[in-house]
C-alpha positions as CSV (number, residue, x, y, z in Angstrom):
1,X,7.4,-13.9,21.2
2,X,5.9,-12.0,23.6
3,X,7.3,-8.6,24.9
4,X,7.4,-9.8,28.8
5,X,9.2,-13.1,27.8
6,X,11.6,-11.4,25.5
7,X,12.6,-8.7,28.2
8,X,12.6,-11.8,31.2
9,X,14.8,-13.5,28.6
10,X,17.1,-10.5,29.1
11,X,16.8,-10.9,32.8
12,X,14.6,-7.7,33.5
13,X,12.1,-8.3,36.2
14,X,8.9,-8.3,36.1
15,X,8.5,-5.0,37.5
16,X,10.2,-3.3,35.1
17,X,8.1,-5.1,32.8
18,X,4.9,-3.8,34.5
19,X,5.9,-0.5,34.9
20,X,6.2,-0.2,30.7
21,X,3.3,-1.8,30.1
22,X,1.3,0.5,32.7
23,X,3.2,3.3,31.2
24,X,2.5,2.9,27.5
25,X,-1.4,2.0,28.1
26,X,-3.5,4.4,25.8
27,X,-0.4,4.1,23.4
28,X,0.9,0.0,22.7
29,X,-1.3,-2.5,23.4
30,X,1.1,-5.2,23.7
31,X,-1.2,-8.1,23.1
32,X,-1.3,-7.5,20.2
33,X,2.8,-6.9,19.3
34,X,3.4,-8.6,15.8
35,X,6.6,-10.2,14.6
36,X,8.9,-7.5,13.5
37,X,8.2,-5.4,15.9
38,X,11.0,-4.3,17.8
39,X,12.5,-2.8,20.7
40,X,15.4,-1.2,22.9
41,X,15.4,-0.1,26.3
42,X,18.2,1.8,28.5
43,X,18.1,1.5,32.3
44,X,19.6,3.2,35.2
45,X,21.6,2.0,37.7
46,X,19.2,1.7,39.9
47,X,17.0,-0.7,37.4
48,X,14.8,2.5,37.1
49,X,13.3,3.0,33.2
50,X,15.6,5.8,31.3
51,X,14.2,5.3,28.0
52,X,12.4,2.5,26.6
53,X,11.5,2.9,22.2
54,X,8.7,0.9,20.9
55,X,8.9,0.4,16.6
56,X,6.0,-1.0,15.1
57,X,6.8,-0.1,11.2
58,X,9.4,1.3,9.3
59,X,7.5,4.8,10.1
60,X,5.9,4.8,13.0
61,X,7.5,4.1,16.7
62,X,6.5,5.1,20.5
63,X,9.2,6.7,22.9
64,X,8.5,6.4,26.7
65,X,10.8,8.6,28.3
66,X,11.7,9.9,31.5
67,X,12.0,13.3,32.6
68,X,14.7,15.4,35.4
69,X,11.2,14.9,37.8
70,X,11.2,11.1,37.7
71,X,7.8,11.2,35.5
72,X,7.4,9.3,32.2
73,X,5.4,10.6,29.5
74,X,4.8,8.8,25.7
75,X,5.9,9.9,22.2
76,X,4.4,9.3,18.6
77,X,7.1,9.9,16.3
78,X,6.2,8.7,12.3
79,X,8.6,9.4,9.8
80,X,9.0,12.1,7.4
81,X,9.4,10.8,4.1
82,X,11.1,12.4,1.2
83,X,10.2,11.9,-2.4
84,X,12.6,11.2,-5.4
85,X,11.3,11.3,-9.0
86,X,12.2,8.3,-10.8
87,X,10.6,7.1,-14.7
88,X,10.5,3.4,-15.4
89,X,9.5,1.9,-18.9
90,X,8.8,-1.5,-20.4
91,X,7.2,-3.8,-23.3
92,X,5.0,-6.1,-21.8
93,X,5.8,-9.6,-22.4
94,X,3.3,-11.2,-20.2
95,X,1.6,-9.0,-18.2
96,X,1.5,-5.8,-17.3
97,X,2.1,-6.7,-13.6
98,X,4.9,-8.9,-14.5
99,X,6.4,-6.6,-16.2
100,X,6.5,-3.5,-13.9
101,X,7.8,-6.0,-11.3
102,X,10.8,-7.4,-13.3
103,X,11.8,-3.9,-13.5
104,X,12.5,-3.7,-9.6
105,X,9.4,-2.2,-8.5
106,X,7.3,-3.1,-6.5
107,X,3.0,-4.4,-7.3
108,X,1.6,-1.4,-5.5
109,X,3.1,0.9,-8.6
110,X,1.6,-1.6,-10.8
111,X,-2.1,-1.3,-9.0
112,X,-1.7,2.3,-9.0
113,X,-1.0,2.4,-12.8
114,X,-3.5,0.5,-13.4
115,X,-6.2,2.5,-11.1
116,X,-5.2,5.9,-13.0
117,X,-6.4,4.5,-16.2
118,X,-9.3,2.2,-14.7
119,X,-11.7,4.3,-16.5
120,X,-10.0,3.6,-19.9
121,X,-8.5,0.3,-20.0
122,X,-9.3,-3.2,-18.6
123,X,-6.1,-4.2,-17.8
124,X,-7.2,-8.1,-17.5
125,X,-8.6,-8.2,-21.1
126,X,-7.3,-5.5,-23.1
127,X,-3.6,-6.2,-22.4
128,X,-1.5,-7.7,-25.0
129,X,1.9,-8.4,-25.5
130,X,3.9,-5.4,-27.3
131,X,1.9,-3.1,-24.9
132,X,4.2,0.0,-23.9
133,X,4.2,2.3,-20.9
134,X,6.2,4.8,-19.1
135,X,5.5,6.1,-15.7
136,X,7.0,9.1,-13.6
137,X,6.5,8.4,-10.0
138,X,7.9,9.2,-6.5
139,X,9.7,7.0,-4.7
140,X,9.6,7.4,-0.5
141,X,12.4,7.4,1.3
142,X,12.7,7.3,5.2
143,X,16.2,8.4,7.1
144,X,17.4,5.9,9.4
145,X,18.8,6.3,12.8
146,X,22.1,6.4,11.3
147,X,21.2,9.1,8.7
148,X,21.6,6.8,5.4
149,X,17.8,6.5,3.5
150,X,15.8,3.5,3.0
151,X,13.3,3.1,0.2
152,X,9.5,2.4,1.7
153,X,7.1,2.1,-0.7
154,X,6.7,4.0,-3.8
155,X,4.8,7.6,-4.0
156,X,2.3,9.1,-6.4
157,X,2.2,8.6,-9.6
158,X,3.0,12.3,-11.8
159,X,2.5,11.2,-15.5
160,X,2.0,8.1,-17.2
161,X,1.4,6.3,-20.3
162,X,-0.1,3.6,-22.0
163,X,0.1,2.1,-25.4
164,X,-1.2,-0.7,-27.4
165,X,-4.5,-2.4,-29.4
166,X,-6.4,-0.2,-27.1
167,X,-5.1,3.3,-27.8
168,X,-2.9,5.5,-26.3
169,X,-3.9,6.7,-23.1
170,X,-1.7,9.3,-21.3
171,X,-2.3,11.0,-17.6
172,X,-0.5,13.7,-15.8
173,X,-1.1,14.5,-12.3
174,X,-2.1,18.2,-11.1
175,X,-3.1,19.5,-8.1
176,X,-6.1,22.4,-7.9
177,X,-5.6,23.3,-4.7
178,X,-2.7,22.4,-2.3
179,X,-3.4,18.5,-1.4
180,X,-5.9,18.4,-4.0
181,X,-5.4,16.9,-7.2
182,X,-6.4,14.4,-9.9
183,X,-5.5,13.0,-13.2
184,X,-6.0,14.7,-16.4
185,X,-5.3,14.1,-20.1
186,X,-2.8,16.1,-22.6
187,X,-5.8,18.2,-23.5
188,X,-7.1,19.1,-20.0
189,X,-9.8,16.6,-19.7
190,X,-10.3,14.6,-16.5
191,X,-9.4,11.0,-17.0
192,X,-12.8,10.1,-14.6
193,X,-15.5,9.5,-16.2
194,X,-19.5,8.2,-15.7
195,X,-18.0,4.0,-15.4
196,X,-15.6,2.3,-14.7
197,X,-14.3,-0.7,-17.2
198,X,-14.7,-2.6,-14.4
199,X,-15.8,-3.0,-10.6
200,X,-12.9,-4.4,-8.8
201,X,-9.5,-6.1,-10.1
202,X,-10.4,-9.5,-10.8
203,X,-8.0,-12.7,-12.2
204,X,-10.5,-14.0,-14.8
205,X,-14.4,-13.5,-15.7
206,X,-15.6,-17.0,-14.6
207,X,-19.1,-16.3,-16.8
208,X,-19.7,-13.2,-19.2
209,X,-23.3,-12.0,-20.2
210,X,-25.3,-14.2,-22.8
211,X,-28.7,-14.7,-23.3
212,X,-28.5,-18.6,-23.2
213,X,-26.5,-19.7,-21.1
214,X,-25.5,-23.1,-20.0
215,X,-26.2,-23.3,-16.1
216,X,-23.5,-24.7,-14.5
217,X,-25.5,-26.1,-11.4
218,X,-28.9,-26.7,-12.7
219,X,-27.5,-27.9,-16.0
220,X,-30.5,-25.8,-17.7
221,X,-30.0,-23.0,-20.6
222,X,-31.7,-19.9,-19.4
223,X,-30.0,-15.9,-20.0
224,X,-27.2,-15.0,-18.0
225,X,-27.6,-10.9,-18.0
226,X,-24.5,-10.0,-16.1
227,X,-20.7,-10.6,-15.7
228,X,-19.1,-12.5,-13.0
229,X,-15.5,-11.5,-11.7
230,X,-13.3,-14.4,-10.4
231,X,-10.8,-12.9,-7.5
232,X,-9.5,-13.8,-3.9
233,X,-11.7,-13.6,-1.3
234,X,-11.6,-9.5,0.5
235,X,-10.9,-8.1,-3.2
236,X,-12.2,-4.8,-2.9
237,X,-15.2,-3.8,-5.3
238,X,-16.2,-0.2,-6.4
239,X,-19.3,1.3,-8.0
240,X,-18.8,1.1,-11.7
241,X,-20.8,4.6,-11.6
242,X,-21.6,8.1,-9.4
């Protein structure tokens, strides 16, 4: 609902109401408040704003506070979060995302995995069942307001591998300079390289490259010199080269 309701609902007036939203402009634009979004405010006796805390994620919320002068001013606060090292391993019996998920974790590890071997592996074909990996990876953890932590999402990925009909393919994380860092191989090599195996993360190829092809509108054979990539609309696409 929307935040004037929800505080009227409460039975704060409409000034009050006013004075937050006047307040927080520059900061919360509360048009545009999204379920789960929430909210606590502490009054005076007087109905006068004391504090009034605006959460919009997990990490990030907006203080409006008042000072021993009467005058408000706003607060960003996003929250630190600590890393913990944790290793998963699997056989895939499926898929690779299937597996990684029945594990416990969560589909962004999976896409990350899969984008620090993207220049090596084409997840969507080369997959088979019996595939093994391991992975090293960070795990973020936020502290609450009562000081216990609660997972977020998981970090970077340090080291992991990949085995199967493909190869072995193996990638550890290391940093050049502080905040900058890449993915290299056991023998020091950068895992980049000129092309990607492929220009976005698609669900099927709809129509692979031929030189007669059977048109599927104009019902005509004529070559077909490319690949098309079936996935949901907004998928993002990358160069295969730089």
């Amino acid at each position: 609902d929307a935040l004037a309701s929800l505080l009227a609902a409460r039975g704060i007036s409409a000034r009050v109401v006013n004075q937050i939203v006047s307040e927080m402009r520059g900061y919360v634009d509360f048009r545009f408040s999204q379920p789960g979004d929430s909210y606590s405010l502490v009054l005076a006796g007087d109905s006068q704003v004391e504090s009034f805390r605006y959460r919009i994620s997990d990490l990030v919320h907006y203080d409006l506070v008042r000072d021993r002068d009467g005058r408000y001013e706003v607060n960003r606060t996003e929250a630190e979060l600590a890393p913990h090292q944790t290793m998963i391993a699997g056989i895939v019996e499926t898929s690779l995302y299937g597996s990684i998920t029945a594990l416990g974790a969560s589909a962004q590890l999976a896409d990350d995995f899969t984008d620090v071997f993207s220049y090596d592996v084409d997840f969507s074909r080369m997959s088979r069942v019996g595939d093994e990996y391991r992975i090293l990876y960070e795990r973020l953890y936020r502290t609450d307001d009562a000081g216990d932590e609660i997972f977020v999402r998981p970090g970077r990925i340090l080291a992991a591998r990949y085995s199967g009909r493909g190869g072995e393919h193996t990638a550890v994380y290391y940093e050049t300079a502080e905040g900058e860092g890449g993915y290299y191989r056991p023998d020091g090599s950068s895992v980049e390289r000129q092309f990607l195996m492929a220009p976005l993360r698609y669900s099927r190829i709809s129509s692979r490259y031929s030189s007669a092809r059977r048109h599927p509108i104009l019902k005509v054979t004529r070559p077909h010199h490319g690949i098309d990539y079936a996935a949901p609309q907004g998928t993002p696409v990358f160069a295969v080269a730089r």
